[in-house]
N, C-alpha and C positions, 0 to 999 in steps of 0.2 A: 504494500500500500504506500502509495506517494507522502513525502511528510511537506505539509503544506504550510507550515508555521515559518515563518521566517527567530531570528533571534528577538525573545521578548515578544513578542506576538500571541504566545498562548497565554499568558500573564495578562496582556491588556484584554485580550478576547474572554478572559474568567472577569477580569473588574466590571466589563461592560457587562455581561452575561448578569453578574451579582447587584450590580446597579437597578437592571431590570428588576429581579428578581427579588431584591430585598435582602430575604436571607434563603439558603436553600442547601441539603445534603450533597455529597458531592454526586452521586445520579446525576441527580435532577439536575446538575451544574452540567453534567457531560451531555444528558439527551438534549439541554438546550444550547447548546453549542453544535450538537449536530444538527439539530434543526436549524438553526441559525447558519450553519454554511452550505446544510446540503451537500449534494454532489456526490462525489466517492469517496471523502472522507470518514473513517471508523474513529470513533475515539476511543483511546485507550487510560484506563486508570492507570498504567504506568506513565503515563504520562500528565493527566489530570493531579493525581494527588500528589507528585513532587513540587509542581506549580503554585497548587497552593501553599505549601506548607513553606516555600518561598516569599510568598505573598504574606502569609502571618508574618515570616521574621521580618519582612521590609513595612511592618506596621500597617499594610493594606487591609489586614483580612482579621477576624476576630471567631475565634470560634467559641459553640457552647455546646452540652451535651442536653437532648432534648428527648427524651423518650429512646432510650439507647440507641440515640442517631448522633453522628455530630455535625452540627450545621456552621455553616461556613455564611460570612456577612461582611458588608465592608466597613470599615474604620473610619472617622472621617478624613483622614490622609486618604484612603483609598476612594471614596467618594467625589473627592476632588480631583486626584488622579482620574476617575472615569471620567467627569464634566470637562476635562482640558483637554480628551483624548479626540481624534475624529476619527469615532465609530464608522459611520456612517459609510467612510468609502473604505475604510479596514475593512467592510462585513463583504464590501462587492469584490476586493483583492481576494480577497480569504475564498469567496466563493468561485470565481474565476477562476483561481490556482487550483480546487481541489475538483471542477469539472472537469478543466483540461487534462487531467490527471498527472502534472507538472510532475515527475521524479524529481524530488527531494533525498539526498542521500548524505548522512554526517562526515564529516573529514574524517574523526578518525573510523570511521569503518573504509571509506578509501586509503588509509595509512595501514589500517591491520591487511585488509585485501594485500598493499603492496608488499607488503614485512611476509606472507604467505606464500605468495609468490614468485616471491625475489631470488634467486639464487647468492646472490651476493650476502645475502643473511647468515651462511655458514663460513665465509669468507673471516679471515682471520685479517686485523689490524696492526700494526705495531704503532708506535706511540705518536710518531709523526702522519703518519697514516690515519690517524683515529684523529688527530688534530684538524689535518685537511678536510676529514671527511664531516667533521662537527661544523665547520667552516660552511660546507656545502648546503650543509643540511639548517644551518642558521641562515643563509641566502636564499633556499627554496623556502624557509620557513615565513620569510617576511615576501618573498612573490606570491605565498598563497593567500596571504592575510591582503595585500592590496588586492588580491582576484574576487576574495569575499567581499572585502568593503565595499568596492565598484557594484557587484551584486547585489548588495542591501540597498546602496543610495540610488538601484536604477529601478527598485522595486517591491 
């Protein structure tokens, strides 16, 4: 399944979601986020419930135990954070990435991919060797990071 979140995206897409919504379990936080993008997106509690529990530490989010559920509501930091946000064309991006079926894939799962299939993984260094090669790997490390930024600020 395509990951259609860009960085920070699933965090603002739960503040707006909980803004709606008031206060709500975390379900009812995922089915309405599916509903809200549609498409061919699944969501997943692995991914749901790390977001918010992020969201608690950065003061957005408050939780309480209500009938052995725990429901999840926003702060007023987090409140304010939803009113400054624009929803509005976040819900039509979100929902256009996850029709197109956009492949989303994490860097390091392309870095473990390449470490798997590298031959050069068994390859032994010596000190100078392993200096050049930290070297290289410090230079592709900062062309992948301008490849991403370029990728977020065009989208």
């Amino acid at each position: 399944m395509a990951r259609i979140f860009r960085r920070g995206e699933l965090k603002e897409a739960i503040v707006a979601v909980l803004l709606g919504l008031g206060e709500a379990h975390g379900y009812a936080i995922l089915t309405e986020l599916k509903e809200r993008i549609g498409g061919g997106w699944k969501p997943s509690p692995g991914a749901i419930y790390p977001a918010l529990l992020a969201l608690v530490e950065m003061g957005y989010v408050e939780t309480a135990e209500r009938d052995g559920a725990r429901i999840y509501a926003l702060t007023e930091a987090g409140r304010n954070a939803a009113r400054s946000s624009t929803s509005a064309s976040r819900w039509a991006s979100l929902t256009a990435r996850s029709e197109s079926g956009e492949e989303r894939i994490t860097v390091g799962s392309l870095l473990d991919r390449f470490a798997a299939e590298s031959t050069l993984r068994r390859r032994v260094a010596g000190p100078e060797q392993r200096e050049q090669v930290e070297e290289i790997l410090g230079r592709a490390s900062g062309e992948i990071e301008r490849v991403l930024a370029k990728g977020e600020s065009d989208g």
